[in-house]
C-alpha positions in Angstrom: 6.4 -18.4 7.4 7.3 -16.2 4.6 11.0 -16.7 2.7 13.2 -14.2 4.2 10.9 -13.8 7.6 13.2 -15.1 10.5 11.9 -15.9 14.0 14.4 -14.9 15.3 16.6 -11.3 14.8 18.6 -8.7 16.8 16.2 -7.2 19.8 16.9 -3.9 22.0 15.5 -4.1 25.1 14.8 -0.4 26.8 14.0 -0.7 30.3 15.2 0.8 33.1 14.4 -1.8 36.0 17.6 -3.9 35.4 16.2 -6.9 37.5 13.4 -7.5 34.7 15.5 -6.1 31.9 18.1 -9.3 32.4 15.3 -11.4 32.9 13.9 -10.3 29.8 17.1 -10.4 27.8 17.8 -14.3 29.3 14.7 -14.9 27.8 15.0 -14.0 24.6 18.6 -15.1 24.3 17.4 -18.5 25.8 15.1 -18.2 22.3 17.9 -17.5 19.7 17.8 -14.0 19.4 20.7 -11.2 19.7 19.3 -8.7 22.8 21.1 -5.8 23.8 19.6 -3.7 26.8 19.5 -0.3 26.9 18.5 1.2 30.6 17.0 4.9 29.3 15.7 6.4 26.1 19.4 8.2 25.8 21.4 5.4 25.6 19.0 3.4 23.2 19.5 6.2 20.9 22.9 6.0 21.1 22.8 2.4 20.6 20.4 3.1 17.3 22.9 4.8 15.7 25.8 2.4 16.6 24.4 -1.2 15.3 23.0 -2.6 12.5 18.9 -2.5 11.6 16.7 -4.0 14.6 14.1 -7.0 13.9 12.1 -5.8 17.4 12.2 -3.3 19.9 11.0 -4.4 23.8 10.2 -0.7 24.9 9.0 0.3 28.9 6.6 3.1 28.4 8.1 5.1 31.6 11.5 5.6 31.4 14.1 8.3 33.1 14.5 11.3 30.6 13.5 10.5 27.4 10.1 8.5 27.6 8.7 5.8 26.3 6.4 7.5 23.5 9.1 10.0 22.5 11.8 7.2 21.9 9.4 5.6 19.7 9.0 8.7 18.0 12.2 9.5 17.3 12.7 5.7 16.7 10.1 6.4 13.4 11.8 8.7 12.5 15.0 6.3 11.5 12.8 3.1 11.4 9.1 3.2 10.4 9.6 -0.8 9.7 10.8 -2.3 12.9 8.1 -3.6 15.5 7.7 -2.1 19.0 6.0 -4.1 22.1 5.4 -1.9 24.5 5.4 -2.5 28.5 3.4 -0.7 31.4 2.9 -1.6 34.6 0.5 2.0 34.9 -1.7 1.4 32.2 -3.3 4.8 30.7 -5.4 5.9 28.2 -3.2 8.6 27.2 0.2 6.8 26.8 -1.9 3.8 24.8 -3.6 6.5 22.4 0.2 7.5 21.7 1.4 4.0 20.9 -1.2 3.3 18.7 -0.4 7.1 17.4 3.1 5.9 16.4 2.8 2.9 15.4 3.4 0.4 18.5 2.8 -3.7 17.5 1.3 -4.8 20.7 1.2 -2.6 24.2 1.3 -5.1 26.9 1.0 -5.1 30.9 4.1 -5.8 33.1 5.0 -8.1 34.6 4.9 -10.6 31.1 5.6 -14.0 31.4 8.7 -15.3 29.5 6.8 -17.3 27.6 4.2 -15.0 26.2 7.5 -12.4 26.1 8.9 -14.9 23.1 5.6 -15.7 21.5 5.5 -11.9 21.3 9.1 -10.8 20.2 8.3 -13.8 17.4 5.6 -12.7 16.3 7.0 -8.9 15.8 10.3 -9.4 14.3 8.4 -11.7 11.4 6.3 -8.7 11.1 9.3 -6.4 10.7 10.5 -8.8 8.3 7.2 -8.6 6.3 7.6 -4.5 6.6 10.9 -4.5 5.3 9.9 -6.8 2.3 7.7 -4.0 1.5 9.1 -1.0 2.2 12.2 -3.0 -0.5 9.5 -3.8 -3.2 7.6 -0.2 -2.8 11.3 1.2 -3.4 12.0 -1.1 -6.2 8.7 -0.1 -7.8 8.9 3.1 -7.0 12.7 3.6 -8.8 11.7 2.1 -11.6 8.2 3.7 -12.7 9.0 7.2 -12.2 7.4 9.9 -11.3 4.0 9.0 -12.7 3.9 5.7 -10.7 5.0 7.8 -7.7 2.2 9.8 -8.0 0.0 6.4 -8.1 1.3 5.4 -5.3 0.7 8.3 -3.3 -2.9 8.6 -4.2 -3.2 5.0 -2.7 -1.7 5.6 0.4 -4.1 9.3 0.7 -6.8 7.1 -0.1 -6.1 4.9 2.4 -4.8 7.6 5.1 -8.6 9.3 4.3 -10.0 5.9 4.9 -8.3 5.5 8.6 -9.0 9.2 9.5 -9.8 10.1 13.0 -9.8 13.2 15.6 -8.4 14.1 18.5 -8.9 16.3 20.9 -7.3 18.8 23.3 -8.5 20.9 25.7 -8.1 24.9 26.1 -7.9 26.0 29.7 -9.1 29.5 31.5 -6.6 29.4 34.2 -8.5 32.3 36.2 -11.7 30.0 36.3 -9.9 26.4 36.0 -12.7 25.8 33.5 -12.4 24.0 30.4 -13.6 26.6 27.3 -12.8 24.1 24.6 -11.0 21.3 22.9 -8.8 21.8 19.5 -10.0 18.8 16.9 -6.8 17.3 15.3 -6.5 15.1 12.6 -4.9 11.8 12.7 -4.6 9.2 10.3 -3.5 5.3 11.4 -1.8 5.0 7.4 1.7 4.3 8.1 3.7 7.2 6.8 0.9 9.9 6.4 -0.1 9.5 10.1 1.5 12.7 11.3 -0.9 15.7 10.2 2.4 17.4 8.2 2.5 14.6 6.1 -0.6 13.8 5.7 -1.5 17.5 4.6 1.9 17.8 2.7 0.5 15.2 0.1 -2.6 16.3 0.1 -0.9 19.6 -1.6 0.8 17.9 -3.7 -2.0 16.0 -5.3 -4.2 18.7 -4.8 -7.3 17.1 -2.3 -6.8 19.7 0.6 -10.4 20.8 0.5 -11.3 16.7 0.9 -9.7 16.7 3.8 -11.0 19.4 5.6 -14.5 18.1 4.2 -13.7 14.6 6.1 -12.2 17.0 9.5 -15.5 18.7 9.7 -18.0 15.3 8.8 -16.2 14.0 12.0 -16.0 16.9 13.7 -19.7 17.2 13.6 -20.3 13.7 14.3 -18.7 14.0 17.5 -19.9 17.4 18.8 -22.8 16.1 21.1 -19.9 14.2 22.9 -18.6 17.5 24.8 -20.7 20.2 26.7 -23.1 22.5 25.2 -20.3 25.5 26.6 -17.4 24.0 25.0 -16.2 25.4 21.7 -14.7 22.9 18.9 -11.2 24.7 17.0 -11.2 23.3 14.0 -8.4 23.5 11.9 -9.1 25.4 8.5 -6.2 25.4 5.5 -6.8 28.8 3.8 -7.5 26.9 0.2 -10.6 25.3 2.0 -12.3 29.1 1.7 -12.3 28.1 -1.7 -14.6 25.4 -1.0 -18.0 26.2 -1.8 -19.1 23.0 0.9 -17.7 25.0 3.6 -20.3 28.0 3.0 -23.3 26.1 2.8 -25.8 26.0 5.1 -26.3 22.0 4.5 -22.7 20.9 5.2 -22.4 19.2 8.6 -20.4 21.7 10.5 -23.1 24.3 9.9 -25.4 22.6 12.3 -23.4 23.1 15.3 -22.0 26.4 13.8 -22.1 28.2 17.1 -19.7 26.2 18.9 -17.0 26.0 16.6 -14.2 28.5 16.0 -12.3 28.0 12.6 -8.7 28.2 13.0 -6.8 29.5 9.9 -3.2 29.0 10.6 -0.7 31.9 9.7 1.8 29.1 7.9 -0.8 28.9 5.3 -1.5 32.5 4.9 -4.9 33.5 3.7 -3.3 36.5 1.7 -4.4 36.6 -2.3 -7.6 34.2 -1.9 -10.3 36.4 -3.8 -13.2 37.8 -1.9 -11.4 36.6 1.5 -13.7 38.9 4.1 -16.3 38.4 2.2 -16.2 34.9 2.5 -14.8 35.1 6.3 -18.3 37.6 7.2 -20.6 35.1 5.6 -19.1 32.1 8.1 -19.6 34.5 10.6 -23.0 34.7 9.9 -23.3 31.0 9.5 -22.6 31.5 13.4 -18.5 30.5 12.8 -16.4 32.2 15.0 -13.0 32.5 13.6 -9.3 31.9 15.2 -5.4 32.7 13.8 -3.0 29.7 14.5 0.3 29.7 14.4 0.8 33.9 15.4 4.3 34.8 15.3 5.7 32.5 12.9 4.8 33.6 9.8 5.5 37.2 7.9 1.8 38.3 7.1 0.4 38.4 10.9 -0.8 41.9 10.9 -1.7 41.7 7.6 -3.9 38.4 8.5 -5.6 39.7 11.5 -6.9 43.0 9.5 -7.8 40.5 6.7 -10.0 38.3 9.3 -10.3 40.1 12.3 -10.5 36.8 14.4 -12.0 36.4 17.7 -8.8 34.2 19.1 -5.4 34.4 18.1 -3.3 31.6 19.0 0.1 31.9 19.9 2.1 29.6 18.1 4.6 26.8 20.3 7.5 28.3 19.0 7.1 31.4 21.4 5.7 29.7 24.0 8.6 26.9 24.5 11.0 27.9 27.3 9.9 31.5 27.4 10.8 31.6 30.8 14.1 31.7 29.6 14.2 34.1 26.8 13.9 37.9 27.1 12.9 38.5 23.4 10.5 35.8 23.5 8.9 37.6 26.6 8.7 40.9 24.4 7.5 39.1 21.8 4.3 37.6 23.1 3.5 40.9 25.5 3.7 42.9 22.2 1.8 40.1 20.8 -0.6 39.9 23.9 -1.4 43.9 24.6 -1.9 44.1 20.2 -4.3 41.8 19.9 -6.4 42.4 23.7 -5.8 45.8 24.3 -5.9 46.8 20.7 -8.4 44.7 18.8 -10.6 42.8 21.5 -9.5 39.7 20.5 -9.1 36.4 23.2 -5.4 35.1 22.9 -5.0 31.3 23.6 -1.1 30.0 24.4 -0.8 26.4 22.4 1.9 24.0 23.2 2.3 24.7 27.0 4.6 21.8 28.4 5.9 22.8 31.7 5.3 24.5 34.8 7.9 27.5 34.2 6.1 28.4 30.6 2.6 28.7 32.2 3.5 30.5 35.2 5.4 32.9 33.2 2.5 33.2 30.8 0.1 34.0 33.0 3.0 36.9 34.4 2.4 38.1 31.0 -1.7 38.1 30.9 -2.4 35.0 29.5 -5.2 33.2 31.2 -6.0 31.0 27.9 -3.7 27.8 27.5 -3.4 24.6 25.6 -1.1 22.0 26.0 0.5 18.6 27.5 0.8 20.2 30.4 -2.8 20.1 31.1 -3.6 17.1 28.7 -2.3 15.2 25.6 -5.0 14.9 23.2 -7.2 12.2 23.4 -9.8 10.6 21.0 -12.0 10.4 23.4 -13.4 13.4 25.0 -11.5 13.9 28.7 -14.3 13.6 31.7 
């Protein structure tokens, strides 16, 4: 065992069964460690911001309120060090794609038996205690190179995070035929800290390798596009300074051979506005056989501007509309304007993203929208849905 790496440290346990909670926490206390119990995601949140750093977490994947797989998230958010075992007794593919997504040490099946429970918890809080070692010496390194070793340090973790890339994908529902029209590709990376997209994209600004990602997004894009029906289209996300990137245009780039089924999404946050030659470039995808998509409409300033720019064939609205419209007037307004502009007006197909509840789809469809996307209807996946 490392110096410094202790067996055994201070555990939450977040379960809200209190029969095996106790059980679990006489375990573990029976061990040597400090356990606290926490019986929802609420509470452990509460109990996060209350005591000192935590050497393990022992996290149920189903719990009332908050889940599982959004406490973790907002667990990373304070904590990208400490370990998480995570407990099911309804195994799925979805809620074990999102554990690996955030970072879970181990994702076990209930009911575990105490002893494998403290070989576990062991064997995670000396991993937290390696983490933290790390994360200490990356910020003692980091404080005392400056900016130029930051830099360095950043273009190892990108090169890593390109190493560990992978897609998933979500479908896009037609609610007036039930059918599946396509899936959205979405990056992920498994490099702790650029594993969220935002992050992973923010540094790729700042060192400047945005085009490198989007050449990696559409090598395994491509790879992949025999997995899903002939029918189904492929959104692939598209950061406006990859039209700069003369590998995008040409006819030998791996995307281009299944450029029929793929719709290029350039997202609004990321306006296209002041990139040279812009529909010339965006006509000769289009005759590459790319069909072309806005993301993000209604969040940025430059939305009419971008459409008469592009002229896209989908124009997604973005989450921030969509979330609890059923309770907003303007937000209602908003998207019919939004809706009957883009339809009515251009002939474009308008696709709602981020659809979580009942209430936002049914009050959606109210409005005309037949085309949806979201957890609602299925998280993404790596591995195309049956």
């Amino acid at each position: 065992m490392s110096p410094g790496v202790h067996a055994r440290g201070r555990v939450l346990v977040v379960d809200d069964d209190e029969h095996v909670a106790r059980a679990y926490t006489a375990a573990l206390r029976n061990a040597g460690h400090w356990v606290e119990w926490a019986s929802s995601g609420e509470s452990a949140i509460d109990k996060l911001a209350q005591a000192a750093p935590l050497d393990a977490v022992l996290l149920d994947v189903h719990l009332p309120g908050i889940s599982g797989l959004e406490f973790l998230r907002r667990l990373r958010a304070r904590d990208d060090a400490v370990a998480v075992v995570m407990l099911t007794g309804d195994p799925q593919l979805s809620s074990a794609a999102g554990a690996v997504e955030q970072g879970a040490f181990r994702y076990l099946l209930k009911p575990l038996h105490p002893e494998l429970l403290v070989k576990v918890i062991k064997s995670a809080t000396e991993a937290t205690g390696r983490a933290r070692q790390r994360n200490d010496a990356l910020a003692i390194v980091v404080a005392n190179q400056g900016k130029k070793d930051e830099r360095a340090l950043l273009e190892l973790r990108f090169k890593r995070a390109l190493q560990h890339l992978f897609m998933a994908y979500q479908p896009i529902i037609d609610l007036s035929t039930s059918d599946t029209i396509g899936h959205e590709a979405l990056v992920r990376s498994k490099e702790a800290g650029l594993n969220d997209p935002h992050q992973l994209f923010h540094a790729a600004e700042e060192l400047g390798r945005t085009a490198e990602i989007g050449r990696y997004v559409r090598q395994l894009v491509a790879r992949r596009a025999s997995s899903f029906r002939e029918e189904e289209l492929l959104f692939v996300n598209l950061h406006s300074a990859e039209l700069m990137d003369l590998d995008l245009l040409s006819p030998e780039s791996p995307l281009s051979e299944v450029a029929s089924r793929v719709v290029l999404e350039i997202t609004e946050r990321h306006a296209a506005i002041g990139i040279r030659d812009l529909q010339q470039r965006v006509a000769r995808l289009r005759a590459m056989g790319f069909r072309v998509a806005v993301d993000d409409m209604g969040v940025g300033y430059s939305g009419l501007t971008t459409l008469s720019d592009l002229y896209p064939d989908y124009a997604k609205i973005d989450v921030s509309l969509v979330r609890d419209i059923a309770d907003s007037p303007l937000k209602r307004s908003v998207v019919r304007s939004l809706f009957s502009v883009c339809t009515r007006d251009l002939g474009m197909k308008v696709i709602a993203e981020g659809v979580e509840t009942e209430a936002e789809r049914d009050c959606l469809w109210e409005l005309g929208c037949t085309l949806m996307q979201g957890h609602l209807f299925a998280r993404p996946s790596e591995l195309p849905p049956p």
